[in-house]
PDB file of N, H, CA, C and O in Angstrom:
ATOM      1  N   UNK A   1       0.793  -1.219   0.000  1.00  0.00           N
ATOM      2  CA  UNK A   1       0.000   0.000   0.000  1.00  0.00           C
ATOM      3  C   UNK A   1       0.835   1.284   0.000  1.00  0.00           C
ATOM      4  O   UNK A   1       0.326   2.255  -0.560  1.00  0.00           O
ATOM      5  N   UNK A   2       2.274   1.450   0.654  1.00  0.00           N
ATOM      6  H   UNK A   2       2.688   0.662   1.109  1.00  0.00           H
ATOM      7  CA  UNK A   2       2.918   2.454   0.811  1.00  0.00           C
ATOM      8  C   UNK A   2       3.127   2.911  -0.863  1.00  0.00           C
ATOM      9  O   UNK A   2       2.846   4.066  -1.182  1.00  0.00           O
ATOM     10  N   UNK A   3       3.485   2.221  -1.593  1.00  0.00           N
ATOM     11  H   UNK A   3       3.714   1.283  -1.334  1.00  0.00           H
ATOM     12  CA  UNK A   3       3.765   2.678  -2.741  1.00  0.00           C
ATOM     13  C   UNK A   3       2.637   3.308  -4.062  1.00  0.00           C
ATOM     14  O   UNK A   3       2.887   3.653  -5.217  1.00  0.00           O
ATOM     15  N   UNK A   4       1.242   3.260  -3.225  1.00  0.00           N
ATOM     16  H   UNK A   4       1.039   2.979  -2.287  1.00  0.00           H
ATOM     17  CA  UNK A   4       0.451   4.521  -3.893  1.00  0.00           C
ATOM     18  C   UNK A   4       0.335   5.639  -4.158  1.00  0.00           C
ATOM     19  O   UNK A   4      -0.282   6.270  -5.017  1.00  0.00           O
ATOM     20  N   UNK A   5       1.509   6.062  -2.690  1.00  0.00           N
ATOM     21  H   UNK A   5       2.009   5.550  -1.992  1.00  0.00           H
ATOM     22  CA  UNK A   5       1.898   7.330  -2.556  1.00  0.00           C
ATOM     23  C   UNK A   5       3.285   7.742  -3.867  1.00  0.00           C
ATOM     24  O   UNK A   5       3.733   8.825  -4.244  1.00  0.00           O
ATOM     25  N   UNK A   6       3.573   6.496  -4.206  1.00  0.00           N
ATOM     26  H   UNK A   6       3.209   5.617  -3.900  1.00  0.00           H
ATOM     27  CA  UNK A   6       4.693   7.027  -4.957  1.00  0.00           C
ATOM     28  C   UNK A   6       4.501   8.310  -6.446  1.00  0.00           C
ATOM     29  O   UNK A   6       5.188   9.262  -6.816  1.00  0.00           O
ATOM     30  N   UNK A   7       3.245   7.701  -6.930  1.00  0.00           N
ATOM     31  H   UNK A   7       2.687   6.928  -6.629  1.00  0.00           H
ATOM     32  CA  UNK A   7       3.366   8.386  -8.304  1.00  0.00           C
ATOM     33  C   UNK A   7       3.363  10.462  -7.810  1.00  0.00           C
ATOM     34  O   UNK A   7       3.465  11.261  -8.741  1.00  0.00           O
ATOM     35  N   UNK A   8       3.256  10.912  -6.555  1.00  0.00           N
ATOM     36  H   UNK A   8       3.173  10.263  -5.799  1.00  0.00           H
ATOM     37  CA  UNK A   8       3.005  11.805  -6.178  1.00  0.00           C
ATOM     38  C   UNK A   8       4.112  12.315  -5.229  1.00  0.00           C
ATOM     39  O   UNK A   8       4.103  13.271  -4.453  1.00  0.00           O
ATOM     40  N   UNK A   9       4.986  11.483  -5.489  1.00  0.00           N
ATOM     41  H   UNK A   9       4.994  10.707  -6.120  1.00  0.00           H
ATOM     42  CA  UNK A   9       6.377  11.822  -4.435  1.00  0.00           C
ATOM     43  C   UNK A   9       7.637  11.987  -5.960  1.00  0.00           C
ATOM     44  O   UNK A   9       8.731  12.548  -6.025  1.00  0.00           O
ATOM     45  N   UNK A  10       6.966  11.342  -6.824  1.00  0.00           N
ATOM     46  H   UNK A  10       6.078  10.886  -6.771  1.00  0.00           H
ATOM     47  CA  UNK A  10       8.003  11.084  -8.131  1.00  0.00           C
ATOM     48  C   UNK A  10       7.722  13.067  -8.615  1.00  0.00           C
ATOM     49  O   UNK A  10       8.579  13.950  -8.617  1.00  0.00           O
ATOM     50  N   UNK A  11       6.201  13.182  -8.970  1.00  0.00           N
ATOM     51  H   UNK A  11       5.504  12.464  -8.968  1.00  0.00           H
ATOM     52  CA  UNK A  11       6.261  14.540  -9.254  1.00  0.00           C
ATOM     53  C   UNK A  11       6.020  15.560  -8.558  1.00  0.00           C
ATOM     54  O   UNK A  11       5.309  16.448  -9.029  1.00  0.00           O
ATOM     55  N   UNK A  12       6.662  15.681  -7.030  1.00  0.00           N
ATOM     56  H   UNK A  12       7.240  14.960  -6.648  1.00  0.00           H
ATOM     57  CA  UNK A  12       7.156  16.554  -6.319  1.00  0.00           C
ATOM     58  C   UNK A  12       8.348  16.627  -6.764  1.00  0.00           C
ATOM     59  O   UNK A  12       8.736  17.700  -7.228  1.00  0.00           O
ATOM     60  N   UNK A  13       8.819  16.006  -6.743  1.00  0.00           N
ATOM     61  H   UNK A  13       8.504  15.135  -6.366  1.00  0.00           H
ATOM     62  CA  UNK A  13      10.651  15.540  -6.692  1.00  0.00           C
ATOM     63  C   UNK A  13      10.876  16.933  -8.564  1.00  0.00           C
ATOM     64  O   UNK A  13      11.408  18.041  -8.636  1.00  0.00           O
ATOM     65  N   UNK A  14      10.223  16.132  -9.589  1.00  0.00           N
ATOM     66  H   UNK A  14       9.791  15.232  -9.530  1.00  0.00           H
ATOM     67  CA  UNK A  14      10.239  16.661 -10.694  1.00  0.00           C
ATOM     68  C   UNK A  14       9.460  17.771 -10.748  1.00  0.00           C
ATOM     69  O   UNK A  14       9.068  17.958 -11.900  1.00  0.00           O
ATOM     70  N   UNK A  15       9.107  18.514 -10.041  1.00  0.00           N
ATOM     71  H   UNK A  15       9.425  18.361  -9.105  1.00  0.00           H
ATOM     72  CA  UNK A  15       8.708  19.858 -10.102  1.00  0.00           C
ATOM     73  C   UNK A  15       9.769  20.459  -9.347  1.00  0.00           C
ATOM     74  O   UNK A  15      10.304  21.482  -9.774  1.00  0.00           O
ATOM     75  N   UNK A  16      10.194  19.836  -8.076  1.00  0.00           N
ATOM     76  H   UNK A  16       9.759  19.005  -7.729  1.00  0.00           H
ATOM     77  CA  UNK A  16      11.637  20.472  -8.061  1.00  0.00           C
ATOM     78  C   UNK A  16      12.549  21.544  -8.663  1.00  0.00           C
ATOM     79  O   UNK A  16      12.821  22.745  -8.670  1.00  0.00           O
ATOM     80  N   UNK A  17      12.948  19.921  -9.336  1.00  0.00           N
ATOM     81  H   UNK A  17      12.727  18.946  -9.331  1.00  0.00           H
ATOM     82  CA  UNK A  17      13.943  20.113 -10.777  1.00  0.00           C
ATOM     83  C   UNK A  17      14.006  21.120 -11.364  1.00  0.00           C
ATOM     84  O   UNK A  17      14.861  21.980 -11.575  1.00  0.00           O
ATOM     85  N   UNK A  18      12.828  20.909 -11.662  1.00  0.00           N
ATOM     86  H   UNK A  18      12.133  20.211 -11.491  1.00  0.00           H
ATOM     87  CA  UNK A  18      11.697  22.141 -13.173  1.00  0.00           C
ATOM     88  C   UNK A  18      11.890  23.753 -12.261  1.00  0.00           C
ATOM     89  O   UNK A  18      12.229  24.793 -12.825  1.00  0.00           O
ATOM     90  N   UNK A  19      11.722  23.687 -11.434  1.00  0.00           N
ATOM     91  H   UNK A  19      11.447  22.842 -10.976  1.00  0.00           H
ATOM     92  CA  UNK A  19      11.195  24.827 -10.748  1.00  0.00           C
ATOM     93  C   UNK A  19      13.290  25.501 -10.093  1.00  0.00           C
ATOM     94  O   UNK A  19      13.801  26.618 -10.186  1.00  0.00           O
ATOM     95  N   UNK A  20      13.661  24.646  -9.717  1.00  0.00           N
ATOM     96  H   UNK A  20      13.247  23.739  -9.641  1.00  0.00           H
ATOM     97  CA  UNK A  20      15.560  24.896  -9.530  1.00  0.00           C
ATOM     98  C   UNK A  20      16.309  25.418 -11.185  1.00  0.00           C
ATOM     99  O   UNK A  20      17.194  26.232 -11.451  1.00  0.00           O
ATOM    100  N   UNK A  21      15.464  24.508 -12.047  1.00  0.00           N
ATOM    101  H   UNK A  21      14.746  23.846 -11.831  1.00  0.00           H
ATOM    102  CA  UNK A  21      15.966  25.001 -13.788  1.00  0.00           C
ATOM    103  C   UNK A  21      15.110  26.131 -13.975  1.00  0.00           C
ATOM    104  O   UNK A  21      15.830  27.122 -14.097  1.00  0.00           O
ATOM    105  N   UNK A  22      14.094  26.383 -14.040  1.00  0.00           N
ATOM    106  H   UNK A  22      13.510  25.578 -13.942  1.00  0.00           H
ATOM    107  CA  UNK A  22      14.190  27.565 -14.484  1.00  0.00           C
ATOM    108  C   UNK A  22      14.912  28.731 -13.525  1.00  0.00           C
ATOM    109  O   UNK A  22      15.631  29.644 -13.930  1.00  0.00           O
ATOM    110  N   UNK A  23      14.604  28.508 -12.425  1.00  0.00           N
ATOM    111  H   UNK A  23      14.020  27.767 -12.095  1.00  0.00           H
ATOM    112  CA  UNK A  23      16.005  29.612 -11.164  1.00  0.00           C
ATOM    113  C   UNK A  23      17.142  29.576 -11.851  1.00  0.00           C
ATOM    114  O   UNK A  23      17.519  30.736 -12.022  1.00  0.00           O
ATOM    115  N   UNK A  24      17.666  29.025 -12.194  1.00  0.00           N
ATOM    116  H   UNK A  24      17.361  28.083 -12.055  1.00  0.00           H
ATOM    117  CA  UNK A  24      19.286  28.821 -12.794  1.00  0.00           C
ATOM    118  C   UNK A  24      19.295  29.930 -14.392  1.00  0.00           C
ATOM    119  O   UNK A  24      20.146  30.698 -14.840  1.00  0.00           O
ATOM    120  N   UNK A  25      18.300  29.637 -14.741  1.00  0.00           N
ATOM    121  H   UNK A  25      17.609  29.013 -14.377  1.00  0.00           H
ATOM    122  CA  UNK A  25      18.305  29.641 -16.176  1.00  0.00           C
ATOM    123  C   UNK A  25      17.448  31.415 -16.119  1.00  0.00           C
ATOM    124  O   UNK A  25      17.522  32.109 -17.133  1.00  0.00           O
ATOM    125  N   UNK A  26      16.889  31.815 -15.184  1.00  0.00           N
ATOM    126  H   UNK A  26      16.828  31.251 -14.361  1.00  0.00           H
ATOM    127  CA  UNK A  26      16.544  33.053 -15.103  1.00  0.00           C
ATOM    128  C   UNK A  26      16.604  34.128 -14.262  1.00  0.00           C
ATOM    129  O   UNK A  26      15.915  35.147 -14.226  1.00  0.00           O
ATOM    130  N   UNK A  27      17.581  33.738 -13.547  1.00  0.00           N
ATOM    131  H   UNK A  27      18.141  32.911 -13.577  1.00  0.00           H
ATOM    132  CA  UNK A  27      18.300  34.590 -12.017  1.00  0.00           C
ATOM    133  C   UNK A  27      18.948  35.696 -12.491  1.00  0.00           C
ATOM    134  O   UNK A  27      18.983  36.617 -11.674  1.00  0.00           O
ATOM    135  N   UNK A  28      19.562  35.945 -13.724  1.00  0.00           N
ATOM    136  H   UNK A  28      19.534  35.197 -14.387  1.00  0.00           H
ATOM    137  CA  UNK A  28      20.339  37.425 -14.358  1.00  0.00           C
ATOM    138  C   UNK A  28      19.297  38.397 -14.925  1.00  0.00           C
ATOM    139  O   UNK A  28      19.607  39.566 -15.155  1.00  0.00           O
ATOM    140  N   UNK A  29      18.023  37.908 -15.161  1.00  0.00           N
ATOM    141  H   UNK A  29      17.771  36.958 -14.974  1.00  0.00           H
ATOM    142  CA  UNK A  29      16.884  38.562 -15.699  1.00  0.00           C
ATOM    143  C   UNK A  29      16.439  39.284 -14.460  1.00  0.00           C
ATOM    144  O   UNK A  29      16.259  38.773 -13.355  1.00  0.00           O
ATOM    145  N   UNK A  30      16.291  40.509 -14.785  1.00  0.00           N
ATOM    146  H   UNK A  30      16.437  40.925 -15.683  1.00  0.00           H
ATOM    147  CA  UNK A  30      15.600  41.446 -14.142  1.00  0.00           C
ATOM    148  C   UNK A  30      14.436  42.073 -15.153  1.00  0.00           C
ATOM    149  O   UNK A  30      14.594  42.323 -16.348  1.00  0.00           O
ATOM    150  N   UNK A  31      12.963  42.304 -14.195  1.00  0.00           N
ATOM    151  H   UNK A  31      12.835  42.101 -13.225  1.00  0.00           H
ATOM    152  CA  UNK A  31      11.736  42.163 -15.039  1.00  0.00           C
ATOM    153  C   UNK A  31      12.177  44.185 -15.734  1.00  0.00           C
ATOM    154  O   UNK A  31      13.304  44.651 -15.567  1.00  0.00           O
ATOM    155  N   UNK A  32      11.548  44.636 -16.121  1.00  0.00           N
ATOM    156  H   UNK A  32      10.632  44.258 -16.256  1.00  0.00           H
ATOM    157  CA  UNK A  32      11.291  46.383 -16.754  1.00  0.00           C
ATOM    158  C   UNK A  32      11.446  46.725 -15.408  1.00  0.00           C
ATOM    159  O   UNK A  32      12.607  46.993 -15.096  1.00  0.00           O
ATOM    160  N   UNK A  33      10.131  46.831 -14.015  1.00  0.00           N
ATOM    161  H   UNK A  33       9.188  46.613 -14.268  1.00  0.00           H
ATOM    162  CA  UNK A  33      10.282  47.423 -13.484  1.00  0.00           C
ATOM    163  C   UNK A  33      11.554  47.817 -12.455  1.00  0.00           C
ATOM    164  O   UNK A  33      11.543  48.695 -11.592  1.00  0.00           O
ATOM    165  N   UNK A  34      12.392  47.121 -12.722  1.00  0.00           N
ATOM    166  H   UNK A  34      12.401  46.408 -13.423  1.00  0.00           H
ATOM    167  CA  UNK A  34      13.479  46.924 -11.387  1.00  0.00           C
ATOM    168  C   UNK A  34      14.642  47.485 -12.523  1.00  0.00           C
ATOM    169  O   UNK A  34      15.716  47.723 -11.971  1.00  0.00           O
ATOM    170  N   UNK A  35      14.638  47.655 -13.498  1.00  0.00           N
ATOM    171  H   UNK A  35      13.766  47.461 -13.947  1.00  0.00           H
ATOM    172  CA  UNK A  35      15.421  48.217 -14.275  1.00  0.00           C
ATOM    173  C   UNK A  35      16.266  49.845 -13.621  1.00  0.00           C
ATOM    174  O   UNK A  35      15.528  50.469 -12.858  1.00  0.00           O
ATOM    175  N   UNK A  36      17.328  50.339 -13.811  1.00  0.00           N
ATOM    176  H   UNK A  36      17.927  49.832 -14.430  1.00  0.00           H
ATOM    177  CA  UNK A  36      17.651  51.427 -13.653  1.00  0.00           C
ATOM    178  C   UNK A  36      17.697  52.020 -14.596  1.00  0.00           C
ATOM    179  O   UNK A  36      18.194  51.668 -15.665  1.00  0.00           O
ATOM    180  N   UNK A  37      16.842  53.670 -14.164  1.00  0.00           N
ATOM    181  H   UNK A  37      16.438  53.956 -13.295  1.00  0.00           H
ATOM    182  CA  UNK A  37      16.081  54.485 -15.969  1.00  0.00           C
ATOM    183  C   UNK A  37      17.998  55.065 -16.091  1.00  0.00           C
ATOM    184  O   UNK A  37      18.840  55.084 -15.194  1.00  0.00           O
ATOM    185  N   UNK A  38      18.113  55.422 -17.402  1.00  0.00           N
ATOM    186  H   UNK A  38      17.429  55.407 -18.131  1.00  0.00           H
ATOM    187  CA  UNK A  38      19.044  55.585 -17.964  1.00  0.00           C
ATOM    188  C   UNK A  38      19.118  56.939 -17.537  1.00  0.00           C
ATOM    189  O   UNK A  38      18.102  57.460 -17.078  1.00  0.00           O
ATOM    190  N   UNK A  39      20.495  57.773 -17.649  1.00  0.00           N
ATOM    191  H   UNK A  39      21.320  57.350 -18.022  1.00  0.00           H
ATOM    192  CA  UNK A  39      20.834  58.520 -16.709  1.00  0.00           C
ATOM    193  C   UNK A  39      21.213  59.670 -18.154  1.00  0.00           C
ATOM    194  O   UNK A  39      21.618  60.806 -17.909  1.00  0.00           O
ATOM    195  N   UNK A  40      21.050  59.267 -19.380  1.00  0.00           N
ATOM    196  H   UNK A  40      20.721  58.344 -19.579  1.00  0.00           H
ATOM    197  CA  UNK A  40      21.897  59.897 -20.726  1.00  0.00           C
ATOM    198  C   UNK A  40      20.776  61.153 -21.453  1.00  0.00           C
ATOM    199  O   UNK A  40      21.030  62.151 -22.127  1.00  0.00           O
ATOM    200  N   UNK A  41      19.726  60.685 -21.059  1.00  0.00           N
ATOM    201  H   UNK A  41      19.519  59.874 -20.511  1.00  0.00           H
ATOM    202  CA  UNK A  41      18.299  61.508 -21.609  1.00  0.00           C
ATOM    203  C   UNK A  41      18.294  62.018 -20.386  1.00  0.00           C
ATOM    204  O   UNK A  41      18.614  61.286 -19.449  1.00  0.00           O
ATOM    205  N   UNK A  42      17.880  63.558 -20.130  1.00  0.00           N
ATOM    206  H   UNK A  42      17.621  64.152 -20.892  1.00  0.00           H
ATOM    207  CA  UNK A  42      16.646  64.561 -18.957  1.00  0.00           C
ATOM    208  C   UNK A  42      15.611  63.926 -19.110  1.00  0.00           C
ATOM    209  O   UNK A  42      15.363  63.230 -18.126  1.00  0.00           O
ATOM    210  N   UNK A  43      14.734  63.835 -20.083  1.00  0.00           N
ATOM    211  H   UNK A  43      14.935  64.401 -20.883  1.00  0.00           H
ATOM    212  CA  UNK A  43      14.058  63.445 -20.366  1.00  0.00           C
ATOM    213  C   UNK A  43      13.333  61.998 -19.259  1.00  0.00           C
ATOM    214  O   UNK A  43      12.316  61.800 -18.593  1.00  0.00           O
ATOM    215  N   UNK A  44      14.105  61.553 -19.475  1.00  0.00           N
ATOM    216  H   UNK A  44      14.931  61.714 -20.016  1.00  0.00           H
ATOM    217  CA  UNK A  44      13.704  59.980 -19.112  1.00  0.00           C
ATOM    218  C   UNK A  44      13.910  60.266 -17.348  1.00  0.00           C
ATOM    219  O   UNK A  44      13.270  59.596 -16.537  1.00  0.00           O
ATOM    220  N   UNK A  45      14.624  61.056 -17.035  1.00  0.00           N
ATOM    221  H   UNK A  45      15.143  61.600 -17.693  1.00  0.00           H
ATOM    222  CA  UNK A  45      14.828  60.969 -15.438  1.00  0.00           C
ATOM    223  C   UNK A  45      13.378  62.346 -14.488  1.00  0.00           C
ATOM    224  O   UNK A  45      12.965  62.389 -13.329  1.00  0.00           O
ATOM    225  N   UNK A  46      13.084  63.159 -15.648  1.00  0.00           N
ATOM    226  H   UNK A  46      13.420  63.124 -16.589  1.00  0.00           H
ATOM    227  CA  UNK A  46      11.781  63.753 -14.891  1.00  0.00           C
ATOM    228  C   UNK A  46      10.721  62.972 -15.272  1.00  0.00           C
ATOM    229  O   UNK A  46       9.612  63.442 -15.016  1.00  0.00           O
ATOM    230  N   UNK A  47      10.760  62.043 -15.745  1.00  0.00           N
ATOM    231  H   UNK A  47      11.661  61.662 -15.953  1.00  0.00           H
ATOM    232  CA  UNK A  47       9.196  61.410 -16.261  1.00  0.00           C
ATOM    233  C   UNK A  47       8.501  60.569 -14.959  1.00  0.00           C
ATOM    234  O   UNK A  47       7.301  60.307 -14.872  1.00  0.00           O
ATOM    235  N   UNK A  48       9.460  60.239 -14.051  1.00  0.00           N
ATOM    236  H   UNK A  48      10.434  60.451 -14.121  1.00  0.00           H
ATOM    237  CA  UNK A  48       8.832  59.798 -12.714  1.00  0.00           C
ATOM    238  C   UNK A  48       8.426  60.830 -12.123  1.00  0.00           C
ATOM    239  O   UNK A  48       7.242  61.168 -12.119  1.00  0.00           O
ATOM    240  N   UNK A  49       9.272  61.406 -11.600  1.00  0.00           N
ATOM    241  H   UNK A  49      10.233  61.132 -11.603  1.00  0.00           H
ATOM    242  CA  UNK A  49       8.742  63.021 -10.967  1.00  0.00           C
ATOM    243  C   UNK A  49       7.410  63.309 -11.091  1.00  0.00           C
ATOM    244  O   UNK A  49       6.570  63.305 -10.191  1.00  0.00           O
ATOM    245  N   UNK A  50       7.208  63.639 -12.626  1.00  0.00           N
ATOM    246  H   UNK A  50       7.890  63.642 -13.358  1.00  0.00           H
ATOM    247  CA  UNK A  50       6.317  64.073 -13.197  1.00  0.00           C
ATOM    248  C   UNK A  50       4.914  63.607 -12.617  1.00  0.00           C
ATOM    249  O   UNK A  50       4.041  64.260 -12.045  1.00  0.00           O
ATOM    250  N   UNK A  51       4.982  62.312 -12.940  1.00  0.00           N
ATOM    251  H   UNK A  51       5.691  61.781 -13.405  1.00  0.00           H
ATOM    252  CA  UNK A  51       3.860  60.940 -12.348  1.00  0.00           C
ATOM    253  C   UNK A  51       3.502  60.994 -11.098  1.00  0.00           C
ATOM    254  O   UNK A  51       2.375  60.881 -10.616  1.00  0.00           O
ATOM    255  N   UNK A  52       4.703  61.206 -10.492  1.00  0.00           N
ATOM    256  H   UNK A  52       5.619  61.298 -10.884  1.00  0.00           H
ATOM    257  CA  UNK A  52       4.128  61.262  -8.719  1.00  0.00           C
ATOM    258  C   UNK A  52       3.373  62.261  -8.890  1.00  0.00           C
ATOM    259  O   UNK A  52       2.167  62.081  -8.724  1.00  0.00           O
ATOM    260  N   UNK A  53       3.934  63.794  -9.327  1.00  0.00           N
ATOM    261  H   UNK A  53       4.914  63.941  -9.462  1.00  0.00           H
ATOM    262  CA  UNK A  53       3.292  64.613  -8.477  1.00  0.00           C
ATOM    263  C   UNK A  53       2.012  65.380  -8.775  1.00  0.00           C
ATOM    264  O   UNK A  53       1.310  66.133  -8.100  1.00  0.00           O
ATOM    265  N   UNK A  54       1.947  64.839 -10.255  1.00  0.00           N
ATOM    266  H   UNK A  54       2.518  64.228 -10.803  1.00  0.00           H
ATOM    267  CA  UNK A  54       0.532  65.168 -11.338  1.00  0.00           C
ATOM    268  C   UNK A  54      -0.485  63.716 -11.247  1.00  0.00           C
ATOM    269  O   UNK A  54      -1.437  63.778 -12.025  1.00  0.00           O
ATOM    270  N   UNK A  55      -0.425  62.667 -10.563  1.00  0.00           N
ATOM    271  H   UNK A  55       0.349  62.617  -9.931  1.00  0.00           H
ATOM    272  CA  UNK A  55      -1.591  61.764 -10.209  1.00  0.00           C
ATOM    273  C   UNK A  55      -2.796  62.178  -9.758  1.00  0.00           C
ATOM    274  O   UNK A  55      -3.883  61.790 -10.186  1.00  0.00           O
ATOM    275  N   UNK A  56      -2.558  63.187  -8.652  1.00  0.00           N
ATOM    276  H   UNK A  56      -1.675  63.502  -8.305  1.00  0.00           H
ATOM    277  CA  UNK A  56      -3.968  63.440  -7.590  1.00  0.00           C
ATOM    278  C   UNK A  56      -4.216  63.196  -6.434  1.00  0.00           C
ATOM    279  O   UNK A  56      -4.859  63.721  -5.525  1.00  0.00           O
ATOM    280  N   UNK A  57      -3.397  61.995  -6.640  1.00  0.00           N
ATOM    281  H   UNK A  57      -2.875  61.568  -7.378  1.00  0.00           H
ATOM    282  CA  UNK A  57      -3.687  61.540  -4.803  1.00  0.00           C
ATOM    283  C   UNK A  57      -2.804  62.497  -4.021  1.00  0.00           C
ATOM    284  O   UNK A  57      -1.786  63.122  -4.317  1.00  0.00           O
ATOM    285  N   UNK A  58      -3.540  62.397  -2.921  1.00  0.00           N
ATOM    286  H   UNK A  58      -4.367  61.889  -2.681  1.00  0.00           H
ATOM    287  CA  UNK A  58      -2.836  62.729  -1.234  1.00  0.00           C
ATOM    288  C   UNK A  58      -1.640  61.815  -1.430  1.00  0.00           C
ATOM    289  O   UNK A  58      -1.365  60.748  -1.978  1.00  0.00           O
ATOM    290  N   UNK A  59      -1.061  62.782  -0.698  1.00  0.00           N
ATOM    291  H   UNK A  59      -1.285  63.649  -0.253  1.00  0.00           H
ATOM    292  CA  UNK A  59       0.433  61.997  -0.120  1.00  0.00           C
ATOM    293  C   UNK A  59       0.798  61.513   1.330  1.00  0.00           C
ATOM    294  O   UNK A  59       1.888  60.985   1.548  1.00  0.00           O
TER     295      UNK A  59
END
């Protein structure tokens, strides 16, 4: 009977894997938002500014 449990211990084990490979394979990727805005354009460095302080909301 113990070994009913197996087919469900096999794909823990292999989601693992799957789940350690893609970590390996996507750990240097950083998503857009975590990006640092480029420092070469004005442009591009008031466009946050801008956003905060023209939204509306309370602060």
């Amino acid at each position: 009977m113990p070994a009913l449990g197996l087919p469900f211990v096999i794909a823990g084990a292999l989601k693992i894997v799957y789940d350690l490979a893609i970590l390996a394979a996507f750990r240097s990727l950083r998503p857009p938002e975590e990006k640092k805005p480029s420092t070469s354009s004005p442009a591009a460095a008031a466009a946050p500014a801008e956003r905060r302080s023209g939204d509306g909301a309370p602060e």
